[in-house]
Short mmCIF file of the C-alpha atoms (twelve columns), coordinates in Angstrom:
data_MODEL
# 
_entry.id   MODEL 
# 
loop_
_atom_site.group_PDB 
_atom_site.id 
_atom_site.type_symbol 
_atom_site.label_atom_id 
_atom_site.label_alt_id 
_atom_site.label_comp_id 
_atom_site.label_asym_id 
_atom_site.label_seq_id 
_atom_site.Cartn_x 
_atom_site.Cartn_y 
_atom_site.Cartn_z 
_atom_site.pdbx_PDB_model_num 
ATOM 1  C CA . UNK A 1  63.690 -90.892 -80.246 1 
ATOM 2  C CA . UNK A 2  60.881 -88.429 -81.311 1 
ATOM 3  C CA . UNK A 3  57.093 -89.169 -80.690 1 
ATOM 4  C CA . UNK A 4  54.468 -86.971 -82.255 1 
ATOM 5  C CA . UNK A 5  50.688 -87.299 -81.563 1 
ATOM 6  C CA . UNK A 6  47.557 -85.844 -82.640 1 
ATOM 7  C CA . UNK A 7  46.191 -84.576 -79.301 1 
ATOM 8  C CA . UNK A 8  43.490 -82.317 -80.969 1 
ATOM 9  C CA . UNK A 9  42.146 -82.236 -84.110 1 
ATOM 10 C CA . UNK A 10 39.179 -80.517 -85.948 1 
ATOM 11 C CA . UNK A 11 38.544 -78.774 -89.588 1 
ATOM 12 C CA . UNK A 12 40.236 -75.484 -88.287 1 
ATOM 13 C CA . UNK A 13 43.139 -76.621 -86.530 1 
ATOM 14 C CA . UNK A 14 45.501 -79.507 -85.056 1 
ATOM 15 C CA . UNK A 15 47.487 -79.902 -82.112 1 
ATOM 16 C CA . UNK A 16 50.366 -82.158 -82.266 1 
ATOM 17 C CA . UNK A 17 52.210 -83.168 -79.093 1 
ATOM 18 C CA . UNK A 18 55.975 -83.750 -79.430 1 
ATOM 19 C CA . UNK A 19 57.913 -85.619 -77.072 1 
ATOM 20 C CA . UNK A 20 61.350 -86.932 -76.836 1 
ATOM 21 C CA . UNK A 21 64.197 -85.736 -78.654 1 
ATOM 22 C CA . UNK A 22 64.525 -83.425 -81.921 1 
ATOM 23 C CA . UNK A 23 67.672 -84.180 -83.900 1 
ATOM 24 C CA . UNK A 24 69.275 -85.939 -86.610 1 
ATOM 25 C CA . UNK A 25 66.616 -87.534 -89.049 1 
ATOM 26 C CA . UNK A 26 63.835 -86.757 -86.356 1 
ATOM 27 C CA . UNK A 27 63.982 -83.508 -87.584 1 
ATOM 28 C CA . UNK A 28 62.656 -84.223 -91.020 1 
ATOM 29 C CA . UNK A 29 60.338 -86.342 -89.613 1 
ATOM 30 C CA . UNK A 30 59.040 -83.416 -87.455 1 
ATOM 31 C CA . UNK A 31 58.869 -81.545 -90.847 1 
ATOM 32 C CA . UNK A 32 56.774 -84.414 -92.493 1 
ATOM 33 C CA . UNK A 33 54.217 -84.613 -89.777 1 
ATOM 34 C CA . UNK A 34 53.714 -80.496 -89.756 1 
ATOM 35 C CA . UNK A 35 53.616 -80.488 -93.235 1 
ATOM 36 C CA . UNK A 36 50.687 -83.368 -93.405 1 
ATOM 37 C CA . UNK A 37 48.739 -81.362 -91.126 1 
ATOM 38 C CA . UNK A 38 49.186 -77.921 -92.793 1 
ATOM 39 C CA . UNK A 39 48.654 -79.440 -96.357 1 
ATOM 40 C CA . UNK A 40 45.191 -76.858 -95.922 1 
ATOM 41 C CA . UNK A 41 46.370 -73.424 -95.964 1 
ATOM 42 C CA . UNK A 42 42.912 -72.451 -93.342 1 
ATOM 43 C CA . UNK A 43 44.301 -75.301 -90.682 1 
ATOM 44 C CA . UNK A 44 46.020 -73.399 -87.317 1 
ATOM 45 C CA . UNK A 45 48.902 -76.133 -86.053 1 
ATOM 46 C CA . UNK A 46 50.196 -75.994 -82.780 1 
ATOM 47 C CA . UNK A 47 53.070 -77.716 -80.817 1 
ATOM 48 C CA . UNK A 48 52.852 -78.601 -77.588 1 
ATOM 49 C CA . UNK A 49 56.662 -78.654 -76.795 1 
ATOM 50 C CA . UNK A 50 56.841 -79.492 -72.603 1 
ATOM 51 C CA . UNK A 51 58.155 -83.152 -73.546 1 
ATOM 52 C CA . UNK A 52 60.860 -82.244 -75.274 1 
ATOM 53 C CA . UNK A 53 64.137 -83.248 -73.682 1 
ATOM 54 C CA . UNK A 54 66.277 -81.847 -76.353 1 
ATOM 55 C CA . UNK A 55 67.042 -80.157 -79.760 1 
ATOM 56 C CA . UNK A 56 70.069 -79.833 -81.254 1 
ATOM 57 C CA . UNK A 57 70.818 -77.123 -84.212 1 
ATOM 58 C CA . UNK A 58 68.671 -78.394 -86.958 1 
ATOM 59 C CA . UNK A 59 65.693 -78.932 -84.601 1 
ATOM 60 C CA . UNK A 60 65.705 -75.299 -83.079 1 
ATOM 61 C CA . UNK A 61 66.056 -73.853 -86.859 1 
ATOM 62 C CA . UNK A 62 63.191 -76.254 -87.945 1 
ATOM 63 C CA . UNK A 63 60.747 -75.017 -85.244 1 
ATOM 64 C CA . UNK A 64 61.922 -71.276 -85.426 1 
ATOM 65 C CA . UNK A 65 61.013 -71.633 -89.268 1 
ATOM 66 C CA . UNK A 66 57.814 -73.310 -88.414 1 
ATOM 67 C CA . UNK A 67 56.953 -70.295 -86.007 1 
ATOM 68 C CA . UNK A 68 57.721 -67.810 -88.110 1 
ATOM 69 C CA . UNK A 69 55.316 -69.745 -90.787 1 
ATOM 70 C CA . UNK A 70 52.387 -69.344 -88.835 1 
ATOM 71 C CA . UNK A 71 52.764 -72.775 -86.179 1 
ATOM 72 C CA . UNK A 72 51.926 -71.976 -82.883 1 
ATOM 73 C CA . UNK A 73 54.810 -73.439 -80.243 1 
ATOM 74 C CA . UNK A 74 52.501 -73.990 -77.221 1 
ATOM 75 C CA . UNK A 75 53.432 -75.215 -73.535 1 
ATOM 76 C CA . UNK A 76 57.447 -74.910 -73.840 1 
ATOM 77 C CA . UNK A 77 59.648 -76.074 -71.589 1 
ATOM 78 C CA . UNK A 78 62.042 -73.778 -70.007 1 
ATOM 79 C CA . UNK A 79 64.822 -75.258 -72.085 1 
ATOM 80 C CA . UNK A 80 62.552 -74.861 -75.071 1 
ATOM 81 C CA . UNK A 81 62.010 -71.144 -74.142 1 
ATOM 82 C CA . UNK A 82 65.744 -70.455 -74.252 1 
ATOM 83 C CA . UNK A 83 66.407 -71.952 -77.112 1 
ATOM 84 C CA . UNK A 84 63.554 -70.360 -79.198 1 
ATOM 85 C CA . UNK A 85 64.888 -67.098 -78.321 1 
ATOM 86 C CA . UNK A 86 66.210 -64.789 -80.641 1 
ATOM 87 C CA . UNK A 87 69.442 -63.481 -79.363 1 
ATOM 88 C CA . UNK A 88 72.898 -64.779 -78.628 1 
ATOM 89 C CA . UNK A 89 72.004 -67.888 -77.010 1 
ATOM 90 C CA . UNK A 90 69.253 -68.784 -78.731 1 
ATOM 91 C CA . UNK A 91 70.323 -67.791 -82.624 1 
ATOM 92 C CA . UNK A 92 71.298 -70.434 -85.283 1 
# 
């Protein structure tokens, strides 16, 4: 189960909090929820990522692409860390 909450929110930029796990169809619903809040091009999103108890393939690409668009991926996890690496490990 995913859970994603606005923790902060103002004309320049959101944070959304993200807890649980991100797989399967939570992964487009991760997608959705980013995209709603990025819908302005001058809006900074962040994730705050320490809930998350897992992500399987689709959910690391999905946040790596989100990164590398611009999303900030705040307060990881250790596990989170890892997997957001680029390098054997953390590649898909």
């Amino acid at each position: 189960m995913l859970r994603v909450t606005v923790v902060e929110s103002s004309r320049s930029a959101v944070t959304l909090r993200v807890e649980g796990r991100i797989t399967g169809s939570s992964v487009e619903e991760l997608r959705k929820a980013c995209d709603v809040h990025t819908f302005a091009d001058e809006v900074q999103l962040s994730l705050e990522l320490e809930d998350v108890s897992f992500a399987d393939g689709a959910g690391i690409v999905l946040l790596k692409e989100l990164r590398s668009r611009g999303v900030g991926l705040i307060r990881t996890n250790p596990f989170m860390t890892e997997q957001l690496k680029d390098g054997p490990l953390g590649r898909f």
